[in-house]
KOLMAR-590712 format. One record per residue (C-alpha): residue in three letters; x, y, z. Coordinates in steps of 0.1 Angstrom, whole numbers, plus 5000, padded with zeros to 4 digits. Example, Ala and Ser with C-alpha at 12.3 -4.5 7.8 and 13.67 -1.06 7.14 Angstrom:
R  residu     X     Y     Z
R     Ala  5123  4955  5078
R     Ser  5137  4989  5071
***
This chain:
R  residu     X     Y     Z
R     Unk  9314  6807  1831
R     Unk  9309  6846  1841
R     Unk  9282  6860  1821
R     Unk  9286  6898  1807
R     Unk  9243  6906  1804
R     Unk  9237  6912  1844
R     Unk  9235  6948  1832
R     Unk  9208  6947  1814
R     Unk  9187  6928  1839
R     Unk  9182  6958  1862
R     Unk  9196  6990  1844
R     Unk  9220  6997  1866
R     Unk  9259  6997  1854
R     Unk  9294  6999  1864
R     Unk  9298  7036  1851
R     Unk  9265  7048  1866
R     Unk  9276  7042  1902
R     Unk  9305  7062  1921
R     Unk  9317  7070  1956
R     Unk  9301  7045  1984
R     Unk  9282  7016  1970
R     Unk  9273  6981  1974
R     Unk  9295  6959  1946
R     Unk  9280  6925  1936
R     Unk  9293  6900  1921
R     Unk  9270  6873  1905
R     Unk  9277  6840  1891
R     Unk  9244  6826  1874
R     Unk  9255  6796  1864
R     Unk  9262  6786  1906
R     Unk  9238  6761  1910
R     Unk  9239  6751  1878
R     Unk  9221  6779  1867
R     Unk  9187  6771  1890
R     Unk  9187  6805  1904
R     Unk  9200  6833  1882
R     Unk  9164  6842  1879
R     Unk  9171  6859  1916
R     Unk  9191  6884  1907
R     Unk  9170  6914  1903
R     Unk  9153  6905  1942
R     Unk  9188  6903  1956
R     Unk  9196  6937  1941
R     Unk  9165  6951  1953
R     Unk  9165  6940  1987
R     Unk  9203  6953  1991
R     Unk  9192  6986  1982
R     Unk  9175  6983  2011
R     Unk  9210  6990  2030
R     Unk  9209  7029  2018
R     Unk  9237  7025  1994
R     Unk  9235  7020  1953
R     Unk  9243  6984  1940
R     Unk  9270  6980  1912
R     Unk  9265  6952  1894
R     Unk  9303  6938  1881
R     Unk  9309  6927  1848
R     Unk  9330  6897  1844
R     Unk  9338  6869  1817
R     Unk  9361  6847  1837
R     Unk  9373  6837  1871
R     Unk  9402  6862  1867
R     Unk  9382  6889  1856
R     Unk  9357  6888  1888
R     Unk  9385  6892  1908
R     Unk  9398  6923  1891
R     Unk  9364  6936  1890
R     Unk  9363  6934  1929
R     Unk  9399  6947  1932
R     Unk  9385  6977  1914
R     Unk  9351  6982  1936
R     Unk  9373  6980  1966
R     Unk  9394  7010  1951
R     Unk  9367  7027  1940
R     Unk  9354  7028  1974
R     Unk  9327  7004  1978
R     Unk  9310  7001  2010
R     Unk  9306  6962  2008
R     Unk  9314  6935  1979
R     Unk  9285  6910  1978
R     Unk  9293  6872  1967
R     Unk  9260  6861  1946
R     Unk  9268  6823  1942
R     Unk  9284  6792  1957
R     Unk  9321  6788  1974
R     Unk  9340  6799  1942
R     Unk  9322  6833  1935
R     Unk  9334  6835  1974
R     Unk  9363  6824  1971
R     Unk  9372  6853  1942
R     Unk  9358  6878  1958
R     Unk  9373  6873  1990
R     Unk  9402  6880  1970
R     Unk  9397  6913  1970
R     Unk  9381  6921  1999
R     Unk  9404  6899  2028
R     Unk  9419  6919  2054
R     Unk  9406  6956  2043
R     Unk  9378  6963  2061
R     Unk  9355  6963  2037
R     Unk  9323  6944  2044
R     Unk  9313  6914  2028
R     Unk  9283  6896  2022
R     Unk  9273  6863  2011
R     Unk  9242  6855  1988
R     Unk  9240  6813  1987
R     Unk  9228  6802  1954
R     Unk  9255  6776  1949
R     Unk  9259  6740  1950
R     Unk  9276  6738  1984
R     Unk  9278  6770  1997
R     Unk  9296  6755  2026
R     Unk  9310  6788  2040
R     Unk  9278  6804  2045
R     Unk  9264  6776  2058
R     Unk  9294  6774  2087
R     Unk  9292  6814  2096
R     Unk  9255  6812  2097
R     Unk  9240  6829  2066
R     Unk  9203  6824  2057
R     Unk  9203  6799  2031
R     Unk  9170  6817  2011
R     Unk  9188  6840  1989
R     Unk  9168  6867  1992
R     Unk  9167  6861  2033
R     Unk  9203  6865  2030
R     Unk  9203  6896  2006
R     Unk  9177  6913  2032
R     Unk  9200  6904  2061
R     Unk  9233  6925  2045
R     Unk  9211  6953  2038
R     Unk  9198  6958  2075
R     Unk  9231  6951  2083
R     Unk  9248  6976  2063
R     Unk  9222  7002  2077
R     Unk  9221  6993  2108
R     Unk  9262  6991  2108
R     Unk  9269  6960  2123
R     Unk  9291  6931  2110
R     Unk  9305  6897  2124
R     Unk  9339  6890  2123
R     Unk  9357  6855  2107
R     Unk  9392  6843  2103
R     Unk  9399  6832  2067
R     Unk  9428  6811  2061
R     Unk  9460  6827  2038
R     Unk  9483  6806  2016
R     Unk  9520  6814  2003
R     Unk  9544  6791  1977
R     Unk  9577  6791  1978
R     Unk  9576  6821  1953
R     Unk  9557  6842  1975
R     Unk  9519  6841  1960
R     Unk  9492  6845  1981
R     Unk  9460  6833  1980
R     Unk  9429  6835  2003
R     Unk  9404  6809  2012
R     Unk  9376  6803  2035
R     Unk  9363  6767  2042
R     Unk  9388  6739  2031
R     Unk  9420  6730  2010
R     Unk  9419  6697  1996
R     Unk  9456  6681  1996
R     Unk  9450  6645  1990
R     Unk  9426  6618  1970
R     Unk  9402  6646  1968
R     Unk  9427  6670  1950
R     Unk  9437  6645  1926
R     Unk  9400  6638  1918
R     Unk  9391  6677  1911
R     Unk  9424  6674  1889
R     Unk  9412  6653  1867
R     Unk  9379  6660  1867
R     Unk  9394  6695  1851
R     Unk  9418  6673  1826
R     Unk  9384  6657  1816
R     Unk  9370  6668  1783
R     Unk  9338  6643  1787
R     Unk  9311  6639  1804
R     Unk  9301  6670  1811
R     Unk  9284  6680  1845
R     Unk  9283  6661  1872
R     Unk  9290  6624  1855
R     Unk  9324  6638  1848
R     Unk  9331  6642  1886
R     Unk  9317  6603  1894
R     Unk  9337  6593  1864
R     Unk  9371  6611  1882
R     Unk  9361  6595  1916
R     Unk  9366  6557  1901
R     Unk  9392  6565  1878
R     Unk  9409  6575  1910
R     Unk  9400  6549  1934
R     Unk  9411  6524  1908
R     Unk  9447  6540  1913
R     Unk  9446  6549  1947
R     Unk  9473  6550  1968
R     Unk  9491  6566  2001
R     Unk  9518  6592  1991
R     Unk  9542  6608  2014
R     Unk  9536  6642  2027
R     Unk  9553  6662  2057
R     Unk  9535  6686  2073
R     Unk  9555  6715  2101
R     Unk  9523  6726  2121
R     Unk  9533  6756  2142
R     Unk  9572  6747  2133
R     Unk  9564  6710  2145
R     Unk  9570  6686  2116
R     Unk  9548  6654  2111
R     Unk  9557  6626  2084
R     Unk  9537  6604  2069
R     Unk  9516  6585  2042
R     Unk  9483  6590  2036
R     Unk  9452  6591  2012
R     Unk  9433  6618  2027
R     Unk  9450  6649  2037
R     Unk  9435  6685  2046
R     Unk  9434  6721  2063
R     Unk  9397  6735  2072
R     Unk  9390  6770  2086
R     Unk  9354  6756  2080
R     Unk  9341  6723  2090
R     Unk  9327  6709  2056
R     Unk  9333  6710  2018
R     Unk  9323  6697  1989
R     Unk  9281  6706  1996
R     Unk  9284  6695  2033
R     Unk  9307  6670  2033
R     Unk  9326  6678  2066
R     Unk  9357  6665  2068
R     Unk  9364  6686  2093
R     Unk  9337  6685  2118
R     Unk  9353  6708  2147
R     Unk  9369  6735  2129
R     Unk  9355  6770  2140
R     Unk  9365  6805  2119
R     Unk  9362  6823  2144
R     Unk  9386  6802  2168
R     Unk  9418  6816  2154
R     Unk  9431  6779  2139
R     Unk  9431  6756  2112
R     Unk  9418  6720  2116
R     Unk  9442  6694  2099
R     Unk  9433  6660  2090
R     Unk  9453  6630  2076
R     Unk  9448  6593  2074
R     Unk  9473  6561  2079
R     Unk  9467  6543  2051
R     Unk  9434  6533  2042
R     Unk  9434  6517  2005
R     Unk  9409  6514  1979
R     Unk  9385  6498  2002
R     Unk  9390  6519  2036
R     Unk  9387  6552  2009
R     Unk  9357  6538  1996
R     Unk  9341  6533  2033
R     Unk  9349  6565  2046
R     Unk  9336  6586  2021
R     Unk  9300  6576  2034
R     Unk  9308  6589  2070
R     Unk  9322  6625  2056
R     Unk  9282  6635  2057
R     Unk  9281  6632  2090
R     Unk  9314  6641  2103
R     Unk  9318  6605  2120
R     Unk  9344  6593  2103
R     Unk  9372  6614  2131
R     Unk  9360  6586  2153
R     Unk  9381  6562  2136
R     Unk  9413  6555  2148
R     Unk  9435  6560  2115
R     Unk  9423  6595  2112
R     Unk  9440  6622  2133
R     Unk  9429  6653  2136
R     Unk  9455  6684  2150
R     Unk  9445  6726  2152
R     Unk  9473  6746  2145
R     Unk  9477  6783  2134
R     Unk  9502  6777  2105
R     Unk  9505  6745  2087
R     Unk  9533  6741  2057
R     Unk  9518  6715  2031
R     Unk  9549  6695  2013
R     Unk  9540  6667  1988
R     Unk  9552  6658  1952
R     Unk  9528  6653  1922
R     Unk  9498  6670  1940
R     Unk  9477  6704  1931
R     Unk  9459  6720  1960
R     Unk  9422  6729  1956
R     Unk  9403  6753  1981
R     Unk  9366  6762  1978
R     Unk  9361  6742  1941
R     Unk  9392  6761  1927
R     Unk  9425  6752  1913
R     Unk  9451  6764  1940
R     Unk  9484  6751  1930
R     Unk  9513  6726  1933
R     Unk  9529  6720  1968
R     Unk  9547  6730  1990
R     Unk  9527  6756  2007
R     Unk  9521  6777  2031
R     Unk  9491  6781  2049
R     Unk  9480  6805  2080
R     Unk  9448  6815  2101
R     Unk  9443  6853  2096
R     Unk  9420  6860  2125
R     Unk  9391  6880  2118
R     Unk  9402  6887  2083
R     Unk  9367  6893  2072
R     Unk  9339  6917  2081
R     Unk  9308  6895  2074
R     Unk  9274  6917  2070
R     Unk  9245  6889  2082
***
């Protein structure tokens, strides 16, 4: 949920900033909530990049990502990301491919993209670090990776889309009405592995097409997801392609010992996973919904594409 009180927690608002500022958009409940105690330091040591901080108002996903669609027309300097992957992943939104600076504040359950592009992982280390950036005007460039349906949406994303048994998991774990929190994700995980099975998918990877069944299926611009689980061990954003990986057929019981390797990144050594780099992938399976960075992407068949250097990161 997107809380509407952040004003209120260091007096500054939406209408009392104009012209070049720093835009943030927080997410207290990242984390579980754990850290939304942060937020004033974060604001405070962002000032320290010269500019005024606008603190955006939003009640839902959609709403953050109008909110930063509006700083960026209003002429902010840099949007700010105070959360996990998903507050990332709707800012980014707004921000891909314009020049305007970004910055990442980790206070997130996984925060898997600034932890592959090298972002402090104290908050208020990471807050400090955009601010002396912004002043000092220096930033690092990172590819992001750009999908497209068949009707022509497009969505941005930076670390990994999920196209197999993971999707389907995050799928019902949203269908779920109980447990809450994190049981209701363990509860998906069996429900799923009890019905697990390999599905047919064909992938064109730079116009070559590749056919097969498979369990585990997915595109990286970043090595891990899921809080560190990297299922993509080699993939670099700043290399200019995406890392695909797909499985022969595993089963219930091949699923259930790979997941253990994912930590680590061991499990490529096995020979039923391959592992290809290519700078578009299209994605065509039936019955499955993509997920990228803990949010609901869509229904195959989709496009995907390595934007290099889409992003100005301030570290």
């Amino acid at each position: 949920m997107w809380p509407c009180s952040f004003r209120s927690v260091v007096g500054v608002t939406s209408a009392a900033v104009t012209g070049d500022f720093i835009a943030v958009l927080a997410n207290p409940s990242a984390g579980r909530g754990r850290r939304s105690g942060l937020l004033s330091g974060v604001v405070e040591a962002l000032e320290g990049g010269g500019f005024p901080v606008r603190l955006l108002v939003a009640g839902s996903g959609g709403e953050a990502e109008d909110a930063c669609h509006r700083a960026v027309a209003d002429g902010a300097v840099a949007v700010v990301a105070v959360g996990g992957d998903g507050t990332v992943h709707r800012a980014l939104q707004a921000v891909a491919g314009t020049g305007v600076g970004f910055g990442v504040v980790p206070v997130g359950t996984g925060n898997d993209f600034a932890a592959s592009v090298g972002v402090p992982r104290q908050p208020l280390r990471a807050a400090e670090g955009i601010g002396l950036a912004l002043r000092e005007g220096r930033d690092h460039r990172f590819d992001l990776a750009r999908t497209e349906d068949d009707h022509g949406e497009r969505r941005w994303f930076c670390a990994v889309l999920a196209a197999g048994f993971d999707a389907l998991i995050n799928e019902r774990a949203n269908r779920m009405r109980w447990p809450a929190g994190p049981l209701r994700y363990d509860l998906a995980i069996l429900l799923e592995l009890a019905r697990a099975r390999a599905r047919p998918y064909t992938l064109h990877l730079d116009g070559v097409a590749h056919r097969f069944t498979a369990e585990v299926v997915a595109v990286g611009n970043c090595p891990s997801y899921g809080g560190g689980m990297r299922i993509v061990p080699g993939a670099d954003p700043a290399d200019g392609l995406l890392d695909v990986i797909f499985t022969s057929p595993l089963g219930r019981g091949g699923l259930a010992r790979l997941k253990p390797r994912l930590r680590a990144g061991t499990h490529v050594e096995d020979p039923r996973v391959t592992v290809l780099r290519a700078r578009t992938v299209r994605i065509e399976a039936e019955g499955i919904v993509g997920y990228t960075d803990g949010e609901r992407l869509g229904p195959f068949p989709l496009q995907v594409s390595c934007v290099p250097g889409a992003i100005r990161l301030l570290l």
